[in-house]
Backbone as JSON Lines, residues from 0, in Angstrom:
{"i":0,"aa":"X","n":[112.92,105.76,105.61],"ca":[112.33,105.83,104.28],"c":[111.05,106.67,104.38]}
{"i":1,"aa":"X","n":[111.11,107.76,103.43],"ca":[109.41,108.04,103.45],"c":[108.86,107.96,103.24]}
{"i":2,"aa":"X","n":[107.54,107.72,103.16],"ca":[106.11,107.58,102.57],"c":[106.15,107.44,100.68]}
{"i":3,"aa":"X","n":[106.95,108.75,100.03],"ca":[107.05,108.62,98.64],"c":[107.88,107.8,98.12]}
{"i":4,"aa":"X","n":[109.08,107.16,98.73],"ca":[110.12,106.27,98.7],"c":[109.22,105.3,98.22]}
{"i":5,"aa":"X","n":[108.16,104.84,99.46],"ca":[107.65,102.88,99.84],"c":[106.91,103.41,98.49]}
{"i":6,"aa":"X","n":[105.88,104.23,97.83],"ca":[104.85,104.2,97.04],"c":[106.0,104.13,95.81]}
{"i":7,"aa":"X","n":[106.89,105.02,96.15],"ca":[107.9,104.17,94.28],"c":[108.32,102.92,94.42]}
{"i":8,"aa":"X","n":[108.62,102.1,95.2],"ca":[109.12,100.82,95.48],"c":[107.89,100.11,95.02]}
{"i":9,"aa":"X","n":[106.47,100.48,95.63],"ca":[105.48,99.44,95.32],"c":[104.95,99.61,94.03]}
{"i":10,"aa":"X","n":[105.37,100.42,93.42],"ca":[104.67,101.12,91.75],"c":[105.84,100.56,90.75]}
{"i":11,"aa":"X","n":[106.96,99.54,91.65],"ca":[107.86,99.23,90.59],"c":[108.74,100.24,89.47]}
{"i":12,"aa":"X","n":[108.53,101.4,90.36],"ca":[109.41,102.56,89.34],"c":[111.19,102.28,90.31]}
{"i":13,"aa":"X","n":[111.79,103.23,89.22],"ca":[113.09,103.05,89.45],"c":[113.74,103.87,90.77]}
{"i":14,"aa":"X","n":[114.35,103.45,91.49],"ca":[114.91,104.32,92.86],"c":[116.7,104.4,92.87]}
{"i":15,"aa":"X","n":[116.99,105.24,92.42],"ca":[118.27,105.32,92.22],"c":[119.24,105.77,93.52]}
{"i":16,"aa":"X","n":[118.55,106.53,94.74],"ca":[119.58,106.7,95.16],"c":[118.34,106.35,96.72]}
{"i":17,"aa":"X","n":[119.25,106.31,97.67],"ca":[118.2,105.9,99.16],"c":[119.13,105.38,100.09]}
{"i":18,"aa":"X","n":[118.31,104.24,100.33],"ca":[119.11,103.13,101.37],"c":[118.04,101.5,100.87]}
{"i":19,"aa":"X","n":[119.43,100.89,100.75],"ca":[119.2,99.85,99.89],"c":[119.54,98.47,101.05]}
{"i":20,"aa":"X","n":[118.91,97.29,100.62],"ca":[119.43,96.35,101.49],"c":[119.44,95.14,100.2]}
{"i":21,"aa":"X","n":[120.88,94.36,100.61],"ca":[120.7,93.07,99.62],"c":[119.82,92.4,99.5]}
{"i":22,"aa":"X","n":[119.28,91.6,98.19],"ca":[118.3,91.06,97.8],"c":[118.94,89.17,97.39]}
{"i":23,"aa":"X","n":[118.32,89.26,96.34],"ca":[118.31,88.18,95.33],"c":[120.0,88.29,94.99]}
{"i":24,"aa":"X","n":[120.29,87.19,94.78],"ca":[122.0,87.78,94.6],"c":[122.35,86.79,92.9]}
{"i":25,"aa":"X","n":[122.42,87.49,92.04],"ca":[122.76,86.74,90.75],"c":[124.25,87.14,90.0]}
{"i":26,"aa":"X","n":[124.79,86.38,89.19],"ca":[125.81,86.76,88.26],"c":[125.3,87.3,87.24]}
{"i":27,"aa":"X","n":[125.87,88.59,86.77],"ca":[125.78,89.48,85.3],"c":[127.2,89.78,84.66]}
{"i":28,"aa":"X","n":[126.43,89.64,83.58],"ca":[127.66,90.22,82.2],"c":[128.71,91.21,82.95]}
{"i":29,"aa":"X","n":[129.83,91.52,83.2],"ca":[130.45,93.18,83.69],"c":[130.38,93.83,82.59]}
{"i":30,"aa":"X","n":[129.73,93.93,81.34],"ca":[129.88,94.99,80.29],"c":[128.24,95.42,80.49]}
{"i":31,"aa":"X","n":[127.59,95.08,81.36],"ca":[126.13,95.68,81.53],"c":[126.36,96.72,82.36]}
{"i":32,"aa":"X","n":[127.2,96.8,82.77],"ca":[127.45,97.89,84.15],"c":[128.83,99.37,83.47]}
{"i":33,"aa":"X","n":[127.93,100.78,83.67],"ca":[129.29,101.54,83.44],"c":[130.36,101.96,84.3]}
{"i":34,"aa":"X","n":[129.63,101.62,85.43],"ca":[130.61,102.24,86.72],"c":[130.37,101.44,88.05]}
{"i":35,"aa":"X","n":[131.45,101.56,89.07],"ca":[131.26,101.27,90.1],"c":[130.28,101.9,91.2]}
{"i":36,"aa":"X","n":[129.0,102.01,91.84],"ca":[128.24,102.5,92.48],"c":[129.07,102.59,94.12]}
{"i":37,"aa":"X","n":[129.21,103.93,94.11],"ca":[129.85,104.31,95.6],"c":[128.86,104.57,96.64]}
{"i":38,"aa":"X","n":[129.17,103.58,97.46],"ca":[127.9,103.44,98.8],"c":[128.57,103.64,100.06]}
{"i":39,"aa":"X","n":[127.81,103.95,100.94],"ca":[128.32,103.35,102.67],"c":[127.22,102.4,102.59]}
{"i":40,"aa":"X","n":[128.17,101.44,103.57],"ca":[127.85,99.9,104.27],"c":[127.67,99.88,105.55]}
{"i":41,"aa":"X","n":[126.29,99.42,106.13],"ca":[126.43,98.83,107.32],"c":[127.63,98.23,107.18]}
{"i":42,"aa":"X","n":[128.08,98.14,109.17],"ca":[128.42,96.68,109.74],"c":[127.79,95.88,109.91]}
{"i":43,"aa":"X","n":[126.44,96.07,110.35],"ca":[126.01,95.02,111.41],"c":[125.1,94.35,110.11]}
{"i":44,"aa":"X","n":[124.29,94.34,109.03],"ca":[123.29,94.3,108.3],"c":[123.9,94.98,106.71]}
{"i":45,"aa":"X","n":[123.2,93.55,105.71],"ca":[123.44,94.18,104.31],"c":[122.88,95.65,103.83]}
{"i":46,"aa":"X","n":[123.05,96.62,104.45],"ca":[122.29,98.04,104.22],"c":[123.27,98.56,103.34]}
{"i":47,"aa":"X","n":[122.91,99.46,102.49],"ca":[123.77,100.03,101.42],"c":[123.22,101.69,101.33]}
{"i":48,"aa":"X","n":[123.71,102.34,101.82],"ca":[123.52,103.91,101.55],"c":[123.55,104.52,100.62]}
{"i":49,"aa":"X","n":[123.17,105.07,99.51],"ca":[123.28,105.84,97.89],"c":[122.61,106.85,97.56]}
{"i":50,"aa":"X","n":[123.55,107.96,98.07],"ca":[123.28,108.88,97.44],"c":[123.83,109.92,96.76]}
{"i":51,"aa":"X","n":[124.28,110.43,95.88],"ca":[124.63,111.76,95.23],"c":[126.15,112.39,95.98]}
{"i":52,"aa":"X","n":[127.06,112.34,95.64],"ca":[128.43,112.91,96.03],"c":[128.83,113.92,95.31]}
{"i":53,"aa":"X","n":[129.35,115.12,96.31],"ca":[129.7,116.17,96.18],"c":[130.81,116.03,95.01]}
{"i":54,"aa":"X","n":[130.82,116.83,93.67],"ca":[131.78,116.46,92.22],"c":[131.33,115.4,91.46]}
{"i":55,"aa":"X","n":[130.35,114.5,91.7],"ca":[129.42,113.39,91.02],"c":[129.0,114.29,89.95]}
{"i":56,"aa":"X","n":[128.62,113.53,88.69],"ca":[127.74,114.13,87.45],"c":[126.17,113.01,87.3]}
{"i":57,"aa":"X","n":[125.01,113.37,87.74],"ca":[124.1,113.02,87.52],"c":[122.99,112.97,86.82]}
{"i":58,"aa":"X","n":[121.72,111.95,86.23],"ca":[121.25,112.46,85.23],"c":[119.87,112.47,86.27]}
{"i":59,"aa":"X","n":[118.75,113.3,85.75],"ca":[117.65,113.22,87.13],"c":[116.83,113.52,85.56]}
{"i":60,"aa":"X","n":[115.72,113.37,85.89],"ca":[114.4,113.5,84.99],"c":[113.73,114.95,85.48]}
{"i":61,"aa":"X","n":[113.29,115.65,83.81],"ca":[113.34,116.71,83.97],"c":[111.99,116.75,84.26]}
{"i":62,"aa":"X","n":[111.14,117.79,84.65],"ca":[109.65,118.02,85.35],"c":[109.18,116.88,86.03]}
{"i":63,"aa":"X","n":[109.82,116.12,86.92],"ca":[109.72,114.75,87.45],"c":[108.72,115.56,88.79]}
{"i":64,"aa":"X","n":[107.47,114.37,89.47],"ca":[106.76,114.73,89.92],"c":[106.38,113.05,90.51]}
{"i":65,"aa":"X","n":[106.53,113.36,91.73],"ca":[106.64,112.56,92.77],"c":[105.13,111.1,92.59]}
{"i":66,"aa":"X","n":[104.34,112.16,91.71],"ca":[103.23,111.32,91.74],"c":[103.22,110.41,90.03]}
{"i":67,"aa":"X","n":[104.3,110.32,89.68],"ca":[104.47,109.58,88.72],"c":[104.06,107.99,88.6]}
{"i":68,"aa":"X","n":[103.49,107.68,87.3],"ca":[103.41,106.07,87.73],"c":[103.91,105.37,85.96]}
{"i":69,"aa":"X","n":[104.32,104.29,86.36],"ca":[104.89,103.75,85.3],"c":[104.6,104.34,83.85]}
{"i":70,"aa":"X","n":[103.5,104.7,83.41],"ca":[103.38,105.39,82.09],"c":[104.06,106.23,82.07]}
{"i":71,"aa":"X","n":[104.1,107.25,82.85],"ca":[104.72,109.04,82.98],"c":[106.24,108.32,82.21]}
{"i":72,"aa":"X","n":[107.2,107.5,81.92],"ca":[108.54,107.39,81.77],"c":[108.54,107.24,80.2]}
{"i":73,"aa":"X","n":[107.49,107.15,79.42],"ca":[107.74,107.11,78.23],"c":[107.83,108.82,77.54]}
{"i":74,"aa":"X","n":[109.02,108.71,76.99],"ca":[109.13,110.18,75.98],"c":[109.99,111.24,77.2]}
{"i":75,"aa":"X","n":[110.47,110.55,78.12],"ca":[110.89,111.64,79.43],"c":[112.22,111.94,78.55]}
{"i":76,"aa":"X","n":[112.3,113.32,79.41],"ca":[113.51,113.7,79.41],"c":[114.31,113.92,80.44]}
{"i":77,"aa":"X","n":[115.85,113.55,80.24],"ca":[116.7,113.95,81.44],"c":[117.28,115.17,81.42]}
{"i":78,"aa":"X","n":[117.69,116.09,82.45],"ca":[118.88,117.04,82.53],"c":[119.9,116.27,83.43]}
{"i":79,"aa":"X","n":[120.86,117.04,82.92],"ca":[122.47,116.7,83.39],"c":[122.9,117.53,84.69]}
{"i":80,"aa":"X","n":[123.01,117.12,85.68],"ca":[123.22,118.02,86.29],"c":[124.6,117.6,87.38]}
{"i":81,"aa":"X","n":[125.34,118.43,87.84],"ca":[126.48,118.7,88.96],"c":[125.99,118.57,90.0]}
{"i":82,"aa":"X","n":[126.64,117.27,91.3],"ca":[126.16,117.41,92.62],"c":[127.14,118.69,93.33]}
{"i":83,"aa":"X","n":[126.62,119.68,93.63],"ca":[127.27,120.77,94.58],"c":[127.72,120.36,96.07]}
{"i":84,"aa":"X","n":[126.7,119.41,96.62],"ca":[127.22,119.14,97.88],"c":[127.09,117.91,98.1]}
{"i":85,"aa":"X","n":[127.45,117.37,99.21],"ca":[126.86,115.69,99.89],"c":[125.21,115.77,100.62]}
{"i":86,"aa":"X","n":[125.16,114.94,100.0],"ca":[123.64,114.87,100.9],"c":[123.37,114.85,102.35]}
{"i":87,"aa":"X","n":[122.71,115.7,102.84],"ca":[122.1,115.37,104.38],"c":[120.67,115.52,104.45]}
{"i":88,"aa":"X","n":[120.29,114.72,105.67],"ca":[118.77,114.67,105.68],"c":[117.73,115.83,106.07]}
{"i":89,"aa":"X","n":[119.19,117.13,106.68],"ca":[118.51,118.07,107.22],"c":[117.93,119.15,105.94]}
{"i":90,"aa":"X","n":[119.44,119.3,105.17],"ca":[119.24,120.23,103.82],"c":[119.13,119.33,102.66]}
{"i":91,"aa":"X","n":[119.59,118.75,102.15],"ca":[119.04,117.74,100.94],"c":[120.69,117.82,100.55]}
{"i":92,"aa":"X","n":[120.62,118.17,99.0],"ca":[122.11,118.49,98.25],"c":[121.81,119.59,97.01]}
{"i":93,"aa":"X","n":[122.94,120.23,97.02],"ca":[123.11,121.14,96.32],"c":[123.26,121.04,94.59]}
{"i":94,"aa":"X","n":[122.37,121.63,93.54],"ca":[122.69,120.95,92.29],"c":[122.94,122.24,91.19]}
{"i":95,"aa":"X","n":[123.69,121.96,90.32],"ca":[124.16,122.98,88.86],"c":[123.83,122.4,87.78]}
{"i":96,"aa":"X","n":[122.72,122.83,86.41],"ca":[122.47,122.35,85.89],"c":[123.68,122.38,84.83]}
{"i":97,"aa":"X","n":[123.86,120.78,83.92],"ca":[124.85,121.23,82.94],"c":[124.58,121.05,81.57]}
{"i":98,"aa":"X","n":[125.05,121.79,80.66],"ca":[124.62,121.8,79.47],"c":[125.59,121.54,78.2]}
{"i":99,"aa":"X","n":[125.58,120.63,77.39],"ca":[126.02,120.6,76.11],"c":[126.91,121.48,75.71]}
{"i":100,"aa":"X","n":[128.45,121.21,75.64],"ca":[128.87,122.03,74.8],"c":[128.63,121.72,73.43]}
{"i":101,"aa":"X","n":[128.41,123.13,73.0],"ca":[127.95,122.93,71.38],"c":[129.01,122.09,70.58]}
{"i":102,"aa":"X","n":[128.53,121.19,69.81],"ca":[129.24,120.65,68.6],"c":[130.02,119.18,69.25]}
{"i":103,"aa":"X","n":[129.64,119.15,70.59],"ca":[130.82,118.32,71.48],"c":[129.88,117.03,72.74]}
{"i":104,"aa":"X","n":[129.03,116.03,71.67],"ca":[127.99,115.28,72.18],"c":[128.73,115.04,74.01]}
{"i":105,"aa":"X","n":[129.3,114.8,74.28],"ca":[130.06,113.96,75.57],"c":[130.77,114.89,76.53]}
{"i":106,"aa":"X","n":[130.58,116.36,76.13],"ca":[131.26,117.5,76.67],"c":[130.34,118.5,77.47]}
{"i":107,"aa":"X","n":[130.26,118.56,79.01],"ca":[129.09,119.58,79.37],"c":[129.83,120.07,80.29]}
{"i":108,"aa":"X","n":[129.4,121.79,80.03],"ca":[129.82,122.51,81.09],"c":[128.57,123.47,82.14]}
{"i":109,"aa":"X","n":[128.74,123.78,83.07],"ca":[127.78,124.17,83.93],"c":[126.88,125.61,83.39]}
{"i":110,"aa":"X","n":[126.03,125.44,83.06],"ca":[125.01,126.03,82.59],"c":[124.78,127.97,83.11]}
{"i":111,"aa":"X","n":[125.34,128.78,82.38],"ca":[124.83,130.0,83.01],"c":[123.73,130.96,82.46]}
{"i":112,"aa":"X","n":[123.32,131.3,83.53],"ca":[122.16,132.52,83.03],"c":[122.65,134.15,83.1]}
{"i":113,"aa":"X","n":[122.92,134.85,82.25],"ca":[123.45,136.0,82.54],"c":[124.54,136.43,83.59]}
{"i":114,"aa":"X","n":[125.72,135.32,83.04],"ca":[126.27,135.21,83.5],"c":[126.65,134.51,85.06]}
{"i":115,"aa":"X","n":[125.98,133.98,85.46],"ca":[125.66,133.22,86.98],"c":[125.24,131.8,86.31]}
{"i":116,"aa":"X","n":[126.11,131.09,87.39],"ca":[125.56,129.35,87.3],"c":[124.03,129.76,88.01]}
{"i":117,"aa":"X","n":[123.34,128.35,87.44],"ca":[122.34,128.26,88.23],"c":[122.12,127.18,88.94]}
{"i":118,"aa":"X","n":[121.92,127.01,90.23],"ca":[121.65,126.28,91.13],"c":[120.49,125.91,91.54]}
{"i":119,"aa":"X","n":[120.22,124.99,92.31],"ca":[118.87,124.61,93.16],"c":[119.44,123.97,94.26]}
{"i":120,"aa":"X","n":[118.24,123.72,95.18],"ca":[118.88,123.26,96.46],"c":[117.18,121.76,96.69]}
{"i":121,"aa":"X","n":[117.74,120.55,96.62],"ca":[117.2,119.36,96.86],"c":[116.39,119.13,97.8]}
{"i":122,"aa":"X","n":[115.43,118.51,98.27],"ca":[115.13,118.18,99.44],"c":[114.97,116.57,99.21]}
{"i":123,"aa":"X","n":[114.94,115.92,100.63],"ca":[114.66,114.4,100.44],"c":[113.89,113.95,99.08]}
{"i":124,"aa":"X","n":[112.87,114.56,99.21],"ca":[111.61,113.76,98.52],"c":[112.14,113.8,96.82]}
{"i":125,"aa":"X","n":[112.9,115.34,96.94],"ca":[113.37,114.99,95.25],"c":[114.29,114.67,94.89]}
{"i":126,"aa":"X","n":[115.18,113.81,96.21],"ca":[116.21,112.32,95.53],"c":[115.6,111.58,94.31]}
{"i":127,"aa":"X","n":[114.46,111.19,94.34],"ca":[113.82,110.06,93.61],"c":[113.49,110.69,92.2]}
{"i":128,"aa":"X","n":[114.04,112.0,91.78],"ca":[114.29,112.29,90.54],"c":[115.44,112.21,89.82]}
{"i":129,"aa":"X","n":[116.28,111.36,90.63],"ca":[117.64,111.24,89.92],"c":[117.16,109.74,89.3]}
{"i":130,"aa":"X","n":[118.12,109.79,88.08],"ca":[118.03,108.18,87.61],"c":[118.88,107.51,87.14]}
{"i":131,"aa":"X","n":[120.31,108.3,87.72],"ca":[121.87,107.06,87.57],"c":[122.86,108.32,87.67]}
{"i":132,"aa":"X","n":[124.12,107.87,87.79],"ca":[125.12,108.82,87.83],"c":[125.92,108.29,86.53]}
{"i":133,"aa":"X","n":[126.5,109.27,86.21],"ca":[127.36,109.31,85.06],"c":[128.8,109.66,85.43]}
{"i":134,"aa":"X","n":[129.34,108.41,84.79],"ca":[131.05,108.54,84.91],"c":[131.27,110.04,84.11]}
{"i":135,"aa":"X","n":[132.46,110.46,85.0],"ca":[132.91,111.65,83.91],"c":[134.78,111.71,84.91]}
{"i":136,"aa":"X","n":[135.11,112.65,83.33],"ca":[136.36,113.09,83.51],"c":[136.62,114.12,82.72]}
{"i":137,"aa":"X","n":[138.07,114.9,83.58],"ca":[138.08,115.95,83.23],"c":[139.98,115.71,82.05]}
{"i":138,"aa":"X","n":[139.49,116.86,81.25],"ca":[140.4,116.11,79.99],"c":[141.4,117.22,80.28]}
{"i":139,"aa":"X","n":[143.11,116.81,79.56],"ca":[143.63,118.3,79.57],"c":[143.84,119.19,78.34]}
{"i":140,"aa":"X","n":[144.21,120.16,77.82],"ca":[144.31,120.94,76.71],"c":[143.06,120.9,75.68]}
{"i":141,"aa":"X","n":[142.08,120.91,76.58],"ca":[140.99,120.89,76.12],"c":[140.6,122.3,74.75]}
{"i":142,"aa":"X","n":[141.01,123.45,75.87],"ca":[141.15,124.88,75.01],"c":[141.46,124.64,74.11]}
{"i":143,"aa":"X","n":[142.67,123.88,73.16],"ca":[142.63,123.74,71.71],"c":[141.89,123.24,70.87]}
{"i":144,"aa":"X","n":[140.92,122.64,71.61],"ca":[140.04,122.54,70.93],"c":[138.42,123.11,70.94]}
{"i":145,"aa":"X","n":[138.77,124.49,71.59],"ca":[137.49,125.07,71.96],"c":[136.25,124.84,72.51]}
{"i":146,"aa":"X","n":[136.9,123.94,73.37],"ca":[136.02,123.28,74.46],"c":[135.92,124.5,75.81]}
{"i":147,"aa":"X","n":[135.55,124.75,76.87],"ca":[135.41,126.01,77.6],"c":[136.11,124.85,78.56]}
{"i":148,"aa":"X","n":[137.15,125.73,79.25],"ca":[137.57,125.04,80.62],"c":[136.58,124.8,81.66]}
{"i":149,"aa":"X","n":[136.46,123.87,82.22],"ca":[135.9,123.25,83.27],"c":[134.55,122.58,82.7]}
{"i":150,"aa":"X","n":[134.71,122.0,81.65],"ca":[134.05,121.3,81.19],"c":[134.54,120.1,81.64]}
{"i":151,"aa":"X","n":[133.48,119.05,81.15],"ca":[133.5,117.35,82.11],"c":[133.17,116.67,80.94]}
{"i":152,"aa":"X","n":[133.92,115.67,80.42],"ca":[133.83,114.7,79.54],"c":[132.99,113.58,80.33]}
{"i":153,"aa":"X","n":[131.74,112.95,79.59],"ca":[130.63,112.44,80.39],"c":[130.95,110.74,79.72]}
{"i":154,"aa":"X","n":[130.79,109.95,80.38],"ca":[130.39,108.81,79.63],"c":[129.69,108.52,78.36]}
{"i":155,"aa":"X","n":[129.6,108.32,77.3],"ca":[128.98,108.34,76.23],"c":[127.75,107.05,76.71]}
{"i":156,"aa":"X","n":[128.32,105.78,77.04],"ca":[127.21,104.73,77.26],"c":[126.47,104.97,78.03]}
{"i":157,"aa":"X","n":[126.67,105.87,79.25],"ca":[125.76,106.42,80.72],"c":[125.17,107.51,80.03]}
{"i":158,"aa":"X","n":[124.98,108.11,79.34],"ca":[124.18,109.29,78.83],"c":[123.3,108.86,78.69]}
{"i":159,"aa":"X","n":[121.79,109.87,79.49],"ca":[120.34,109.35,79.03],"c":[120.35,109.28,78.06]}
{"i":160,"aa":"X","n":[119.11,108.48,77.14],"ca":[119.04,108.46,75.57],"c":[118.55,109.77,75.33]}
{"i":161,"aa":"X","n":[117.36,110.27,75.93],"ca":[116.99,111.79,75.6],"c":[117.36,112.83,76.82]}
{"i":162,"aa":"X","n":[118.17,113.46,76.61],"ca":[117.95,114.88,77.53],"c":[118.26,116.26,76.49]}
{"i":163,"aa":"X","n":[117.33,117.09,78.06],"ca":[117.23,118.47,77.35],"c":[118.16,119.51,78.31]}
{"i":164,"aa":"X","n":[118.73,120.71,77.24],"ca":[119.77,121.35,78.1],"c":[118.69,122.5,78.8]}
Protein backbone atom coordinates (compact mmCIF):
# COMPACT_ATOMS: atom_id res chain seq x y z
CA UNK A 1 0.00 0.00 0.00
CA UNK A 2 1.30 3.49 -0.45
CA UNK A 3 1.58 6.32 1.49
CA UNK A 4 -1.58 8.04 -0.62
CA UNK A 5 -3.64 4.79 -0.28
CA UNK A 6 -3.24 4.85 4.05
CA UNK A 7 -3.98 8.96 3.88
CA UNK A 8 -7.39 8.04 1.77
CA UNK A 9 -8.27 5.25 4.14
CA UNK A 10 -7.66 7.62 7.16
CA UNK A 11 -9.61 10.73 5.50
CA UNK A 12 -12.54 8.20 5.17
CA UNK A 13 -12.72 8.88 1.35
CA UNK A 14 -13.76 6.18 -0.98
CA UNK A 15 -11.06 3.45 -2.32
CA UNK A 16 -12.38 1.56 -5.04
CA UNK A 17 -9.83 -0.47 -6.30
CA UNK A 18 -6.35 -1.80 -4.13
CA UNK A 19 -6.03 -4.68 -1.90
CA UNK A 20 -8.68 -5.17 0.49
CA UNK A 21 -8.92 -7.47 3.57
CA UNK A 22 -12.33 -8.66 5.26
CA UNK A 23 -13.82 -6.60 7.83
CA UNK A 24 -17.09 -6.37 9.74
CA UNK A 25 -19.21 -8.97 7.98
CA UNK A 26 -23.13 -7.92 7.70
CA UNK A 27 -26.28 -8.94 5.59
CA UNK A 28 -27.57 -6.37 2.78
CA UNK A 29 -30.51 -5.93 0.58
CA UNK A 30 -29.03 -7.77 -3.06
CA UNK A 31 -30.88 -4.89 -4.91
CA UNK A 32 -28.20 -2.40 -3.26
CA UNK A 33 -25.56 -3.97 -5.29
CA UNK A 34 -25.27 -3.68 -9.42
CA UNK A 35 -22.73 -6.16 -10.06
CA UNK A 36 -20.57 -8.78 -8.94
CA UNK A 37 -16.98 -7.26 -7.91
CA UNK A 38 -14.21 -9.48 -9.65
CA UNK A 39 -11.21 -9.97 -7.28
CA UNK A 40 -8.20 -12.35 -6.67
CA UNK A 41 -8.17 -14.10 -3.26
CA UNK A 42 -5.58 -15.00 -1.03
CA UNK A 43 -5.20 -18.58 0.17
CA UNK A 44 -3.65 -18.21 3.13
CA UNK A 45 -5.55 -14.75 4.56
CA UNK A 46 -8.96 -12.83 3.81
CA UNK A 47 -6.98 -10.48 1.20
CA UNK A 48 -8.99 -9.43 -1.77
CA UNK A 49 -7.15 -7.88 -4.83
CA UNK A 50 -9.27 -5.06 -7.01
CA UNK A 51 -8.36 -3.71 -9.61
CA UNK A 52 -9.45 -2.55 -13.14
CA UNK A 53 -9.69 -5.46 -15.93
CA UNK A 54 -8.63 -5.32 -19.27
CA UNK A 55 -12.55 -4.74 -21.37
CA UNK A 56 -13.99 -3.42 -17.83
CA UNK A 57 -16.03 0.01 -18.24
CA UNK A 58 -15.12 2.38 -15.40
CA UNK A 59 -16.22 5.56 -13.87
CA UNK A 60 -13.02 7.61 -12.24
CA UNK A 61 -13.49 11.33 -11.17
CA UNK A 62 -12.59 13.86 -13.47
CA UNK A 63 -9.55 16.45 -12.35
CA UNK A 64 -9.22 14.10 -9.27
CA UNK A 65 -6.11 15.07 -7.22
CA UNK A 66 -4.62 12.87 -4.81
CA UNK A 67 -4.76 15.58 -2.19
CA UNK A 68 -8.46 15.57 -1.98
CA UNK A 69 -10.39 15.63 1.29
CA UNK A 70 -13.93 14.91 1.96
CA UNK A 71 -15.34 18.35 0.77
CA UNK A 72 -13.54 18.19 -2.78
CA UNK A 73 -16.63 15.29 -3.66
CA UNK A 74 -19.39 17.66 -3.69
CA UNK A 75 -20.46 18.89 -7.40
CA UNK A 76 -17.62 16.26 -8.87
CA UNK A 77 -17.71 15.01 -11.96
CA UNK A 78 -17.08 11.58 -13.45
CA UNK A 79 -15.65 10.47 -16.94
CA UNK A 80 -16.39 7.14 -18.38
CA UNK A 81 -13.70 5.52 -19.31
CA UNK A 82 -12.38 1.87 -21.07
CA UNK A 83 -9.77 -0.28 -19.13
CA UNK A 84 -7.12 -0.94 -22.11
CA UNK A 85 -5.07 -3.22 -20.10
CA UNK A 86 -4.73 -5.25 -16.66
CA UNK A 87 -3.08 -3.61 -14.09
CA UNK A 88 0.58 -4.07 -13.02
CA UNK A 89 2.58 -2.44 -10.44
CA UNK A 90 5.40 -1.81 -12.82
CA UNK A 91 3.23 0.20 -15.65
CA UNK A 92 -0.15 0.95 -14.04
CA UNK A 93 -3.17 0.28 -16.80
CA UNK A 94 -4.01 1.49 -19.89
CA UNK A 95 -7.29 3.85 -20.29
CA UNK A 96 -9.80 5.27 -23.41
CA UNK A 97 -11.91 7.89 -22.57
CA UNK A 98 -15.70 7.20 -23.48
CA UNK A 99 -18.26 9.40 -24.50
CA UNK A 100 -22.06 9.65 -24.89
CA UNK A 101 -23.58 8.67 -27.83
CA UNK A 102 -25.69 11.50 -28.76
CA UNK A 103 -29.43 11.13 -28.08
CA UNK A 104 -28.61 7.56 -26.43
CA UNK A 105 -28.29 8.25 -22.29
CA UNK A 106 -26.80 4.40 -21.62
CA UNK A 107 -24.82 4.19 -24.97
CA UNK A 108 -20.90 5.21 -25.03
CA UNK A 109 -18.50 4.82 -27.51
CA UNK A 110 -14.69 5.51 -27.26
CA UNK A 111 -14.01 9.01 -27.60
CA UNK A 112 -11.91 10.39 -30.72
CA UNK A 113 -9.85 13.36 -31.39
CA UNK A 114 -9.25 13.90 -35.04
CA UNK A 115 -9.81 10.94 -35.69
CA UNK A 116 -7.55 8.84 -33.05
CA UNK A 117 -8.90 7.34 -29.72
CA UNK A 118 -7.42 8.94 -26.95
CA UNK A 119 -5.60 7.21 -24.38
CA UNK A 120 -3.62 7.68 -21.14
CA UNK A 121 -1.46 5.45 -19.40
CA UNK A 122 -2.18 5.10 -15.20
CA UNK A 123 0.21 4.90 -12.63
CA UNK A 124 -0.39 3.35 -9.07
CA UNK A 125 -1.15 6.47 -7.30
CA UNK A 126 -3.98 7.29 -9.89
CA UNK A 127 -5.91 3.98 -9.11
CA UNK A 128 -7.59 6.00 -6.35
CA UNK A 129 -9.37 8.06 -9.04
CA UNK A 130 -11.54 5.43 -10.05
CA UNK A 131 -14.90 5.22 -8.17
CA UNK A 132 -16.80 1.88 -9.28
CA UNK A 133 -17.02 -0.11 -12.39
CA UNK A 134 -19.92 -0.21 -14.52
CA UNK A 135 -21.72 -3.25 -15.85
CA UNK A 136 -21.90 -3.01 -19.60
CA UNK A 137 -22.87 -4.93 -22.68
CA UNK A 138 -22.51 -5.06 -26.01
CA UNK A 139 -25.97 -5.08 -27.99
CA UNK A 140 -26.56 -6.55 -31.59
CA UNK A 141 -28.05 -4.60 -34.68
CA UNK A 142 -27.37 -1.76 -33.01
CA UNK A 143 -26.64 0.16 -36.61
CA UNK A 144 -30.40 0.34 -37.08
CA UNK A 145 -30.62 2.30 -34.88
CA UNK A 146 -27.77 4.64 -35.43
CA UNK A 147 -25.92 3.81 -32.69
CA UNK A 148 -21.93 3.64 -34.02
CA UNK A 149 -20.62 0.03 -33.77
CA UNK A 150 -18.58 -0.73 -30.89
CA UNK A 151 -20.47 1.07 -28.71
CA UNK A 152 -21.18 -0.43 -24.98
CA UNK A 153 -24.56 -0.31 -23.45
CA UNK A 154 -23.66 0.88 -19.73
CA UNK A 155 -25.74 0.13 -16.74
CA UNK A 156 -28.24 2.83 -16.27
CA UNK A 157 -28.27 2.32 -12.16
CA UNK A 158 -24.17 2.24 -12.13
CA UNK A 159 -23.94 5.50 -14.03
CA UNK A 160 -22.35 8.37 -12.02
CA UNK A 161 -25.13 10.85 -11.27
CA UNK A 162 -22.95 13.63 -12.94
CA UNK A 163 -20.38 13.02 -15.63
CA UNK A 164 -18.74 14.98 -18.26
CA UNK A 165 -17.82 13.69 -21.84
Amino acid sequence: MIDEEIQWVEENLPLACGIFRAGNVGNLDMSRFSHIVKCDSSKKQSFYRIFPKKGEIWAAYKNWNNNWKDFNFVGFLCQVVEILSDFSKESGTSICSLVEVEGCVTFFVRKLHEGFQLTKQLQRLEMLSFSHGIPTFTVVGIKNHAIPKGSWHLELDALPPRWSN
